[in-house]
Residue frames as qw, qx, qy, qz and C-alpha x, y, z in Angstrom:
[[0.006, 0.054, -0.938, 0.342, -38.34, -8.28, -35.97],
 [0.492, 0.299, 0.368, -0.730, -41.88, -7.15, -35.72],
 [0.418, 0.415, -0.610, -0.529, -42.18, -8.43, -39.52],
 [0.302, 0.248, -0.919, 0.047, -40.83, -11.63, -38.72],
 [0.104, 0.215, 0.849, -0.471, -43.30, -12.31, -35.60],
 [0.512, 0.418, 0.118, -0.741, -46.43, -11.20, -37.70],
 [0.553, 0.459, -0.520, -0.462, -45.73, -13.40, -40.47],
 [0.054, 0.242, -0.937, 0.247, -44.43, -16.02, -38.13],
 [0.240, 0.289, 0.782, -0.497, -48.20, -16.15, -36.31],
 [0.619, 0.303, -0.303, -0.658, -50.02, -15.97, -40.04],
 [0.259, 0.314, -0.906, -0.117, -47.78, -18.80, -40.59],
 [0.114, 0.089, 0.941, -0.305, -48.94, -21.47, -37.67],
 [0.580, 0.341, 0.323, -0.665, -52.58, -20.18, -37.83],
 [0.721, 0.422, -0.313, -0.451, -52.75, -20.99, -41.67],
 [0.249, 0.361, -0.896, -0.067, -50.45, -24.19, -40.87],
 [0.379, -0.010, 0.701, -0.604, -53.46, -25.23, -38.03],
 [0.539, 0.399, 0.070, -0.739, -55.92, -24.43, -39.96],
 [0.474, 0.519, -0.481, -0.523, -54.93, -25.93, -43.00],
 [0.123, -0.289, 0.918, -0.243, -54.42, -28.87, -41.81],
 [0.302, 0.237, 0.761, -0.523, -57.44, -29.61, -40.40],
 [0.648, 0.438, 0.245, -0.572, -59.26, -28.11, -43.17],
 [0.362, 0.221, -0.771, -0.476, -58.08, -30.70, -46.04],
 [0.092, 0.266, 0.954, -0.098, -60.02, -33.36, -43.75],
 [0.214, 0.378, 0.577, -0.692, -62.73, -31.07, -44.08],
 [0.498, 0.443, -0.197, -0.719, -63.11, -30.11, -47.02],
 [0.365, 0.077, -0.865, -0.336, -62.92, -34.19, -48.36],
 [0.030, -0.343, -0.916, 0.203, -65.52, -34.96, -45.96],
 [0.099, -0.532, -0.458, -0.705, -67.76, -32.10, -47.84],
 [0.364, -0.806, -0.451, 0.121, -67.83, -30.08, -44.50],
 [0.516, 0.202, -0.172, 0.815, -65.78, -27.10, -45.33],
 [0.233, -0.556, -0.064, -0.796, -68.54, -24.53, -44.12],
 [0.746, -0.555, -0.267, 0.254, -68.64, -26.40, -40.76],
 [0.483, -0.263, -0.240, 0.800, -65.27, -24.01, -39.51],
 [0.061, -0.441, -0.285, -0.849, -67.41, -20.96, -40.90],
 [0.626, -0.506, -0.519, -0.289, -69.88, -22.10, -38.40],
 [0.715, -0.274, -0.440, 0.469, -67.77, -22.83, -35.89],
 [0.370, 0.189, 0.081, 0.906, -65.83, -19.35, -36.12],
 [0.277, -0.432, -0.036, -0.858, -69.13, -17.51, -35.47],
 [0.659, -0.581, -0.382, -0.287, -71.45, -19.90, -33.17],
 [0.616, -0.295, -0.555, 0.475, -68.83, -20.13, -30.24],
 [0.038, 0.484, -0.111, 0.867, -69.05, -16.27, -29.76],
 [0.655, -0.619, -0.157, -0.404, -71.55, -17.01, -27.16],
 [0.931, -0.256, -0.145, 0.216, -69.44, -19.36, -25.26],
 [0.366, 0.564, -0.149, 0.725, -66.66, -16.38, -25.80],
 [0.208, -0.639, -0.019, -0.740, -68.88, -14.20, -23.71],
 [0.798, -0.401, -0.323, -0.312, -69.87, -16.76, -21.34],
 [0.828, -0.106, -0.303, 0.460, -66.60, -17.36, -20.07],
 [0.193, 0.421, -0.143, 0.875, -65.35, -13.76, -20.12],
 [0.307, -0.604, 0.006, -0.736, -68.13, -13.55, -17.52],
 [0.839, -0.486, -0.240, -0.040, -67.95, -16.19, -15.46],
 [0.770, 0.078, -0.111, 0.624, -64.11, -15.97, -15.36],
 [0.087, -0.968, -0.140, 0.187, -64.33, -11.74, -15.33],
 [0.269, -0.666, 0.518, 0.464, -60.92, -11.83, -16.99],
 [0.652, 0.626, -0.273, -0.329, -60.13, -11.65, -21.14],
 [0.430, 0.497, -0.754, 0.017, -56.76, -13.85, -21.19],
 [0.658, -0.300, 0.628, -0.288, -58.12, -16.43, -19.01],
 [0.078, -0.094, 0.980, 0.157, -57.53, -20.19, -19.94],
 [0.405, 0.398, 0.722, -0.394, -61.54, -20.33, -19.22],
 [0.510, 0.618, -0.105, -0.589, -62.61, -18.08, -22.21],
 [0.440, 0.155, -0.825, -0.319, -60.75, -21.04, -24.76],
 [0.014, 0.231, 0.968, -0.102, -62.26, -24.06, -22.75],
 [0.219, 0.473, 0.341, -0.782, -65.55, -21.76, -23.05],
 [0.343, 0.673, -0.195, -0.626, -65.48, -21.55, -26.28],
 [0.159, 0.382, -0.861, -0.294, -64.28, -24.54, -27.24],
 [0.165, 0.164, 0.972, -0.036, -66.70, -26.52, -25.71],
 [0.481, 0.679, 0.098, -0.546, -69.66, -23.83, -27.58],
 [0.319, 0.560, -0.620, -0.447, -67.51, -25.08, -30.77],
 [0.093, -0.013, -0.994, -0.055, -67.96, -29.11, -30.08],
 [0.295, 0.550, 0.694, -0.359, -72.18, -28.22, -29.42],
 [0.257, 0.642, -0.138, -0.709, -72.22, -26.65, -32.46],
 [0.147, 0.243, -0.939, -0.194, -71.18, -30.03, -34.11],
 [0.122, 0.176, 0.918, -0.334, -73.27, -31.79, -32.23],
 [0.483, 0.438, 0.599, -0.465, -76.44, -29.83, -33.18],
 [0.354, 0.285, -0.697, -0.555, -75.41, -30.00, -37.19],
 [0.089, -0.133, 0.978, -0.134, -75.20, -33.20, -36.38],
 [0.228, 0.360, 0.822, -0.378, -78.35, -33.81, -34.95],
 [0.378, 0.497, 0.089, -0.776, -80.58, -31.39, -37.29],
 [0.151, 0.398, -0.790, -0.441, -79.09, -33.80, -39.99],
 [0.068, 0.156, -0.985, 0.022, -79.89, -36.98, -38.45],
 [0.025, 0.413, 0.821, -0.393, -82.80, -36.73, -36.56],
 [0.373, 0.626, 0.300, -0.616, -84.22, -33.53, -38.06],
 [0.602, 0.391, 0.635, 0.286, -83.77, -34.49, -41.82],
 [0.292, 0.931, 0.087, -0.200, -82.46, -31.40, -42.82],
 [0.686, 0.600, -0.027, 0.411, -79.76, -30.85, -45.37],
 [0.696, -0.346, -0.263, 0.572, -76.59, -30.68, -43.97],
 [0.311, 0.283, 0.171, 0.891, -76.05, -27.20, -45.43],
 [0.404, -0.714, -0.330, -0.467, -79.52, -26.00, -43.50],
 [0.682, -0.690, -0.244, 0.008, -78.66, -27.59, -40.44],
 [0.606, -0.015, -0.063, 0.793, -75.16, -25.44, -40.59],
 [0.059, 0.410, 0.024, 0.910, -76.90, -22.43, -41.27],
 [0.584, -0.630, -0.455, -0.234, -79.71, -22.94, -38.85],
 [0.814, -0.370, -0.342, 0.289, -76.98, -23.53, -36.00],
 [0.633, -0.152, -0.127, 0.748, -74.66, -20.79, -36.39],
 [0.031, 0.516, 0.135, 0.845, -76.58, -17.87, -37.25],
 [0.638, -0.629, -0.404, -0.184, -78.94, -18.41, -34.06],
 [0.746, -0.493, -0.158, 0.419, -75.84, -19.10, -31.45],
 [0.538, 0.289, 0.152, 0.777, -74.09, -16.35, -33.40],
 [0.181, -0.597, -0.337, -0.705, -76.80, -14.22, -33.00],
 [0.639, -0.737, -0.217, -0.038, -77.44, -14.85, -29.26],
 [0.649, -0.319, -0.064, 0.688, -73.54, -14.23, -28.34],
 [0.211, 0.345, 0.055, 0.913, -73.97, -10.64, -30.32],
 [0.368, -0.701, -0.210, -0.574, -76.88, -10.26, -27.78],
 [0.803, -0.479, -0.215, 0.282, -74.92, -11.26, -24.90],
 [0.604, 0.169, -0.094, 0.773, -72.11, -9.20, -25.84],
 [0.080, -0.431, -0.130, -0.889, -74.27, -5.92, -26.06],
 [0.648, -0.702, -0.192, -0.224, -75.57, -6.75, -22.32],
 [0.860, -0.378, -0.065, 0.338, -72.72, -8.21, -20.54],
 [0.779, -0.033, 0.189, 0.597, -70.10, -6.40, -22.31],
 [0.130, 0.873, 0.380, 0.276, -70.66, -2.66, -22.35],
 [0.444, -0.835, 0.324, -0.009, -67.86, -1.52, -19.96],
 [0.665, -0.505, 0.416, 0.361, -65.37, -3.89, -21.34],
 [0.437, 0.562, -0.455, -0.535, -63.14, -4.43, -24.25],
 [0.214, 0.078, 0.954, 0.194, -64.96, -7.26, -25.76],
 [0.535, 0.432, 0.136, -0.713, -67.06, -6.81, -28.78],
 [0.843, 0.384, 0.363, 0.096, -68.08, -8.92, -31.85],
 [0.381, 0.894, -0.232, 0.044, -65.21, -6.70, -33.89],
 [0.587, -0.423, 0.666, -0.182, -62.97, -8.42, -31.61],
 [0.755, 0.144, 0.640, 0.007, -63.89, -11.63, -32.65],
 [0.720, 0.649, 0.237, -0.057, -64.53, -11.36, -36.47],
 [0.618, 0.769, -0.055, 0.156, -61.88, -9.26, -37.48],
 [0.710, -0.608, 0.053, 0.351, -58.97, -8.98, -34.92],
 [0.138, 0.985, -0.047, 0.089, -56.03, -7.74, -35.36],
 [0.982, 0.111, -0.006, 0.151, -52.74, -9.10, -36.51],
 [0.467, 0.521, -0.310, 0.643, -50.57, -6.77, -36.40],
 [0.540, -0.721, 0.152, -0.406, -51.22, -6.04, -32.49],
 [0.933, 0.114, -0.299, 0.165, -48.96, -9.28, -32.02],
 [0.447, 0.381, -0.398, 0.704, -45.67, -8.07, -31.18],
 [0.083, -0.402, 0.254, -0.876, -46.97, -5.72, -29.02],
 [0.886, -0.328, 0.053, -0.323, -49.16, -8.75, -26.61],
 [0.278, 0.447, -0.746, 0.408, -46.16, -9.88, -24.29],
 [0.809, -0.282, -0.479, 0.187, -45.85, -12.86, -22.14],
 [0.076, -0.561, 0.473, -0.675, -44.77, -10.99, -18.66],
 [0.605, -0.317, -0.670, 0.289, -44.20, -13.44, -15.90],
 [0.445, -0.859, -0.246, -0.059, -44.95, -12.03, -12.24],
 [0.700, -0.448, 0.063, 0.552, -41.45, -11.75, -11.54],
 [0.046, 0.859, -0.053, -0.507, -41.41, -9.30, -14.62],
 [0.548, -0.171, 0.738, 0.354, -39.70, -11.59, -17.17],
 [0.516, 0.543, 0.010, -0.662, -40.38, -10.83, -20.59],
 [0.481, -0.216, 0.801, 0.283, -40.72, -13.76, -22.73],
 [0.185, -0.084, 0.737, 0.645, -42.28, -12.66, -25.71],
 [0.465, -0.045, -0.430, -0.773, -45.10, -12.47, -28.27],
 [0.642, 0.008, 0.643, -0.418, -48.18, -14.57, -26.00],
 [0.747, 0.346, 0.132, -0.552, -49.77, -15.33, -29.16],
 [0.179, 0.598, -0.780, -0.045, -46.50, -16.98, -30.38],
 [0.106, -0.149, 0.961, -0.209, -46.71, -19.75, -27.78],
 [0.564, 0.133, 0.445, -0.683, -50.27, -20.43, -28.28],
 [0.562, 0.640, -0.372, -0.367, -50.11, -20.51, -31.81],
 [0.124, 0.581, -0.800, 0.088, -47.09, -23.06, -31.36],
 [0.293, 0.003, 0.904, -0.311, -48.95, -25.48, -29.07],
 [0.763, 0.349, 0.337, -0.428, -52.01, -25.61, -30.87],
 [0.458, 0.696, -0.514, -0.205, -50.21, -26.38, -34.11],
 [0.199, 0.199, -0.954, 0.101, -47.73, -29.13, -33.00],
 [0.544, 0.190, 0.664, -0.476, -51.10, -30.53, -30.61],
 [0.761, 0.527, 0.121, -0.360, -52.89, -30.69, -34.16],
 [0.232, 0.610, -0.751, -0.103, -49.52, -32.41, -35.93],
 [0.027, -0.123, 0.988, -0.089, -49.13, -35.04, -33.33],
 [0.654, 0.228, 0.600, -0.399, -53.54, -35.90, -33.61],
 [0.584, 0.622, -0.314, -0.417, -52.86, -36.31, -37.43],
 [0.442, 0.487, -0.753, 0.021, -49.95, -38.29, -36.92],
 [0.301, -0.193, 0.837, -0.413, -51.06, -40.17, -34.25],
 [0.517, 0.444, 0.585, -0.439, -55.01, -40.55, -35.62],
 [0.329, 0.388, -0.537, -0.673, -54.10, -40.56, -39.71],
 [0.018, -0.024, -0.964, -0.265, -55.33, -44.09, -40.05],
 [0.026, 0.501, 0.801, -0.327, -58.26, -43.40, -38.23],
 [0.162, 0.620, -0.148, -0.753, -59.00, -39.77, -40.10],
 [0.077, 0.247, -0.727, -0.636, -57.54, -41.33, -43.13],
 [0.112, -0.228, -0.928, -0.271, -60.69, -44.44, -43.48],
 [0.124, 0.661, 0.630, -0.388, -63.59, -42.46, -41.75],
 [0.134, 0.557, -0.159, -0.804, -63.21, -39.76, -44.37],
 [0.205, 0.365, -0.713, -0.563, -62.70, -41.57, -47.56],
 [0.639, -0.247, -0.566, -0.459, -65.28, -44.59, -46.80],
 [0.227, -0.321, 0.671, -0.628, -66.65, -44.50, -43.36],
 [0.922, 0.102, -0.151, -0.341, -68.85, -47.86, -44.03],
 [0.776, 0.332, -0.485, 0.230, -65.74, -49.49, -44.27],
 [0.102, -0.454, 0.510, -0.723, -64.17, -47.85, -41.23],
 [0.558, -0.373, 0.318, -0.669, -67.04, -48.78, -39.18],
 [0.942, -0.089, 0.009, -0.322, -67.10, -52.48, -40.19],
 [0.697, 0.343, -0.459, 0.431, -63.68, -52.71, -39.50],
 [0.563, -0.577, -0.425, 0.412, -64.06, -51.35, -35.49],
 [0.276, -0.017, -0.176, 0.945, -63.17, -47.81, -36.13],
 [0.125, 0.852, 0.412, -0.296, -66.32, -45.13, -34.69],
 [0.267, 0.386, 0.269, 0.841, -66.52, -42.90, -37.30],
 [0.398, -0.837, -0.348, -0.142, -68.53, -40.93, -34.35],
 [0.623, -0.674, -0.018, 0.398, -65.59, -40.67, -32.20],
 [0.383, -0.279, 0.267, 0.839, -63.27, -39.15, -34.92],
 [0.104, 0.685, 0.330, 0.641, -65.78, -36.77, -36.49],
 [0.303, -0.939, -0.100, -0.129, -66.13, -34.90, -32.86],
 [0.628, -0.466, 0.093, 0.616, -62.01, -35.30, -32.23],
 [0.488, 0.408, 0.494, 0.593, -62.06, -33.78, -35.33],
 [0.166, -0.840, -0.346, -0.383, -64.31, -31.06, -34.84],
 [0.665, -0.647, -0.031, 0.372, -62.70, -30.75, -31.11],
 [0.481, -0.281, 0.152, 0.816, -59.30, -29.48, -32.76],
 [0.258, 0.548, 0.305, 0.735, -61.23, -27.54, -35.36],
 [0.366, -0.861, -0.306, -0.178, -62.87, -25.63, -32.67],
 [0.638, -0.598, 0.034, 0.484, -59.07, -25.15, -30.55],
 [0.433, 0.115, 0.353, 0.821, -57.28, -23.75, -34.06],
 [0.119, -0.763, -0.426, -0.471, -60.61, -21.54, -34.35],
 [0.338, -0.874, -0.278, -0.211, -60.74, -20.20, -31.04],
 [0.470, -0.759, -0.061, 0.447, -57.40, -19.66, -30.30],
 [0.465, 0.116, 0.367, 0.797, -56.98, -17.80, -33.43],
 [0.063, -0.846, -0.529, -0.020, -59.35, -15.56, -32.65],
 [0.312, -0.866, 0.060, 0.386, -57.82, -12.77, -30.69],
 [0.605, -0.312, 0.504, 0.531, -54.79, -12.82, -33.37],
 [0.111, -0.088, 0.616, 0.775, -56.19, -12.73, -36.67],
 [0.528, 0.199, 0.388, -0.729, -59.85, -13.04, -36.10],
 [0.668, 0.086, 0.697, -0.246, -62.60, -14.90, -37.77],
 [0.467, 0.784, -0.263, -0.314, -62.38, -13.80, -41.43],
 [0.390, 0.528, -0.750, -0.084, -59.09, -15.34, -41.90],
 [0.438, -0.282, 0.832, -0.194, -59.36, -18.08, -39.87],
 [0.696, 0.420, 0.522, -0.259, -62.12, -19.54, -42.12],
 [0.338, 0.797, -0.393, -0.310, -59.72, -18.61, -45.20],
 [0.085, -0.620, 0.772, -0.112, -57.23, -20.52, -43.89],
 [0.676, 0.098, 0.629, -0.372, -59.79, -23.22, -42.97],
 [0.691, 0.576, 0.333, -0.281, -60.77, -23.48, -46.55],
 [0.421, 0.888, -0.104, -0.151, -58.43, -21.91, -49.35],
 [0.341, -0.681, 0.642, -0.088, -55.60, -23.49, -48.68],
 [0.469, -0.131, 0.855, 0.178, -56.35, -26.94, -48.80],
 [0.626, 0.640, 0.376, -0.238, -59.13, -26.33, -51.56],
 [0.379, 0.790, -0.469, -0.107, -55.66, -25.40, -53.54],
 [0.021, -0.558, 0.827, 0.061, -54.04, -28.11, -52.64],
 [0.705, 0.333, 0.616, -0.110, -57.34, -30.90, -53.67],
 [0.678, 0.708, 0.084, -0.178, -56.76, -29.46, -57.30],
 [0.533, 0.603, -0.588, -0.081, -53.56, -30.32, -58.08],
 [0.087, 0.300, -0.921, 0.233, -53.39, -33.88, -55.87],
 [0.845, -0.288, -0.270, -0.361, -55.70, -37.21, -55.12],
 [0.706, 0.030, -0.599, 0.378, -53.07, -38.22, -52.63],
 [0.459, -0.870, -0.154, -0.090, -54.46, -37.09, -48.89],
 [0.582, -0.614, -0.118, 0.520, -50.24, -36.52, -47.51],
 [0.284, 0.006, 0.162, 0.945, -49.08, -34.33, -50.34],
 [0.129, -0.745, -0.261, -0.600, -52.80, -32.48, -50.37],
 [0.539, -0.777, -0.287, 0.153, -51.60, -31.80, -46.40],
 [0.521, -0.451, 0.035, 0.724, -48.42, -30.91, -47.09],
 [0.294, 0.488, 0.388, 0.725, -49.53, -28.53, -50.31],
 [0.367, -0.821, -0.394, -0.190, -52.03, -26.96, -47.82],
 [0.702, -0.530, -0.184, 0.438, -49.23, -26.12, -45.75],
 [0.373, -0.166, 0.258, 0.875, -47.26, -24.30, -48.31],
 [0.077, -0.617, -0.415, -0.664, -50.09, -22.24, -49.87],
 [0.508, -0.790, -0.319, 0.129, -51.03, -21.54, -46.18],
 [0.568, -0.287, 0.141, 0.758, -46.99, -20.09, -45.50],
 [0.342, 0.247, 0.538, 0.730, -47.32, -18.41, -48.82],
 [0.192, -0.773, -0.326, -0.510, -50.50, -16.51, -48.59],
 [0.578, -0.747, -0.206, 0.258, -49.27, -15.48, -44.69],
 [0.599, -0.335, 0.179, 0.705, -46.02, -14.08, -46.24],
 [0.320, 0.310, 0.404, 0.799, -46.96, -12.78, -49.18],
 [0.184, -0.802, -0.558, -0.106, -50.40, -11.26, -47.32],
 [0.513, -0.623, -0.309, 0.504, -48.32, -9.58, -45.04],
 [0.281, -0.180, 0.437, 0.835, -45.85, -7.64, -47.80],
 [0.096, 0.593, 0.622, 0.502, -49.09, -6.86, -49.69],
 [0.404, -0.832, -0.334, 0.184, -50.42, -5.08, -46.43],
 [0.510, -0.572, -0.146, 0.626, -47.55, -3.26, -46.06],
 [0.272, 0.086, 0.423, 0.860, -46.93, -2.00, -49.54],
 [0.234, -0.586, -0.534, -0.563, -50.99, -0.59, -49.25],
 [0.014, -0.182, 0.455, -0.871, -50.54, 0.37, -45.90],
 [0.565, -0.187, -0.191, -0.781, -53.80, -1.59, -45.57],
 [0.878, -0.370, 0.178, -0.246, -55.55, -4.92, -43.26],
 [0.171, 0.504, -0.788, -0.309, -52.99, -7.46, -42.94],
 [0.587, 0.101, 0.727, -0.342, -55.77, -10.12, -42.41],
 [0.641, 0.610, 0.103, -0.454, -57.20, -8.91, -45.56],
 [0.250, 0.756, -0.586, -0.149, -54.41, -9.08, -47.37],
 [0.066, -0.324, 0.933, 0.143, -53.16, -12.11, -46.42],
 [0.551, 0.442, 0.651, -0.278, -57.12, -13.93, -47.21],
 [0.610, 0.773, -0.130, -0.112, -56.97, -12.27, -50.85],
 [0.223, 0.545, -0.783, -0.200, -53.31, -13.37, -51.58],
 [0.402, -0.190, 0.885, -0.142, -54.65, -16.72, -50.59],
 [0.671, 0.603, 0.390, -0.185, -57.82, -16.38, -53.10],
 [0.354, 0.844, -0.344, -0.209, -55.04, -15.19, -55.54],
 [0.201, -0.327, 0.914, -0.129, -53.26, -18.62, -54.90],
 [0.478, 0.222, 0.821, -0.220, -56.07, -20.68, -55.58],
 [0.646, 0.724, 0.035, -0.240, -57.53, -18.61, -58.98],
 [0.174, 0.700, -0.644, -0.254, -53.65, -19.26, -60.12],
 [0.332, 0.052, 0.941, -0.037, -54.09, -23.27, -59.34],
 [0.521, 0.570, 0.383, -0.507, -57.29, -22.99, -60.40],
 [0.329, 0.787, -0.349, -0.389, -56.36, -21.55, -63.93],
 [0.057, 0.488, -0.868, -0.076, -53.10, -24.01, -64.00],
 [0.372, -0.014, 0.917, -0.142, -54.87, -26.95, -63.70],
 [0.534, 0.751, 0.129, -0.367, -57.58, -25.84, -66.28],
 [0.416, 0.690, -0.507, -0.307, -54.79, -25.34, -68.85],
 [0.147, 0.369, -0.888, -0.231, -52.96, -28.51, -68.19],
 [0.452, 0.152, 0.842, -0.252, -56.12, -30.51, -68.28],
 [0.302, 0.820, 0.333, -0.353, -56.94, -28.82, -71.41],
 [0.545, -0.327, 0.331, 0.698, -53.83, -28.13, -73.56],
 [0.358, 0.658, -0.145, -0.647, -53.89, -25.21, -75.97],
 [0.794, 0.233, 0.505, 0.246, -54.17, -27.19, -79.65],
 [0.269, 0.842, -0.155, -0.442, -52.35, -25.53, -82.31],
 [0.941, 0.279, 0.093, 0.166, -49.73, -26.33, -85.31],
 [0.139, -0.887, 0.434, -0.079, -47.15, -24.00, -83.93],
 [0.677, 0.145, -0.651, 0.311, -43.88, -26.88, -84.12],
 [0.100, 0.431, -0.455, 0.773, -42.90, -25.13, -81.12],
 [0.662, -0.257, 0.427, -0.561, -46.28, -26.20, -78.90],
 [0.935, -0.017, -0.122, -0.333, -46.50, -29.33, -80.51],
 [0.643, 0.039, -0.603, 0.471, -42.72, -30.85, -79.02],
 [0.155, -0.367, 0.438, -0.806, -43.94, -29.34, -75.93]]
């Protein structure tokens, strides 16, 4: 059972994730959830202290809204400071990254909240983080139901917002001179990337999340130019590397985060490869390759 609920909460994470990151990566911001993933740590801390309690509700809205100013000052470093978007990503997140490991190591000496925490969590701890109503009810894995709502929440803004996603990505000139803000769906955007980020933290930590974010759909741009089967490919490489990660882990008796982030690079050198060959076919005068 334990199996089943570890693999179960790879699954959704990489299904969140993935999602979110095919828009990203065609709007040539995949290292924006890399960012993300490290600058809200401040906004982690911030909450944990105002709130004084880890599993508050405050510590996500904390964090999330440290994930949607993190956008904002790309953003702005871009626009207004004329720096390459790829500066004003690294500028933004090593700084806020850097101040939340110096918040941690003040505020957070007496508790259990540390930047290890954050980065690398700990997936197999799942099972064993139970929903316990006051009345003593046990209703399961917490991370389960989180996992669940963020997921379907990020479904229905696809399916609700695909037109609007779909023309601010692919030619946001067009978008705009047709009445859609390509302003207002780059920060809804950002908004869910920051909710799949931070409430995958505590689960699987930042490492994979930013796998997931990436690897995934970056396998599923190389073998499709069509944006609903590169969402649904992303999905199944996402499944795939969570299942297979897990069974790797176990047979090595090693991370299952790692594990399931390297079966996912091991998923993407195999696309990779496959798409090479059949863009490329081997010539030869073998009969045998040539009716093939």
């Amino acid at each position: 059972m334990n199996d089943l609920i570890i693999i179960a909460t790879g699954s959704l994470v990489a299904i969140s994730c993935g999602l979110l990151g095919c828009f990203l990566i065609l709007r040539k911001m995949a290292m924006v959830g890399d960012a993300i993933s490290h600058a809200v740590l401040p906004g982690i801390v911030i909450a944990f202290y105002i709130s004084g309690e880890r599993d508050s509700i405050v510590m996500l809205i904390g964090a999330g809204l440290i994930g949607i100013l993190t956008t904002f000052l790309i953003e702005f470093l871009h626009q207004k400071g004329k720096l390459q978007s790829d500066a004003s990503i690294g500028v933004t997140f090593t700084w806020l990254f850097a101040l939340g490991v110096i918040l941690i190591s003040y505020y957070g000496r007496n508790v259990d909240i540390d930047q290890d925490c954050v980065l690398h969590g700990e997936i197999a701890y799942v099972p064993i983080d139970l929903w316990i109503t006051e009345g003593g009810t046990n209703l399961g894995p917490r991370v389960l139901y989180v996992m669940s709502f963020v997921t379907l929440a990020i479904i229905v803004f696809i399916k609700i917002g695909y037109r609007g996603l779909f023309f601010t990505t692919f030619d946001a000139s067009y978008a705009a001179a047709i009445g859609i803000s390509t302003v207002l769906w780059h920060y809804l955007l950002m908004g869910f990337v920051s909710l799949a980020t931070v409430a995958s933290f505590e689960s699987v930590g930042a490492i994979l999340v930013v796998a997931f974010l990436i690897v995934p759909p970056a396998s599923a741009y190389l073998l499709t130019n069509k944006l609903p089967k590169m969402l649904m490919l992303s999905v199944v490489f996402g499944v795939l590397s969570a299942t297979g990660g897990y069974y790797l882990a176990k047979s090595l008796d090693g991370s299952i985060a790692g594990a399931m982030a390297t079966v996912s690079g091991l998923l993407f050198a195999l696309t990779f490869f496959y798409t090479r060959l059949k863009a490329n076919p081997v010539t030869s005068s073998s009969p045998v390759l040539q009716e093939s």
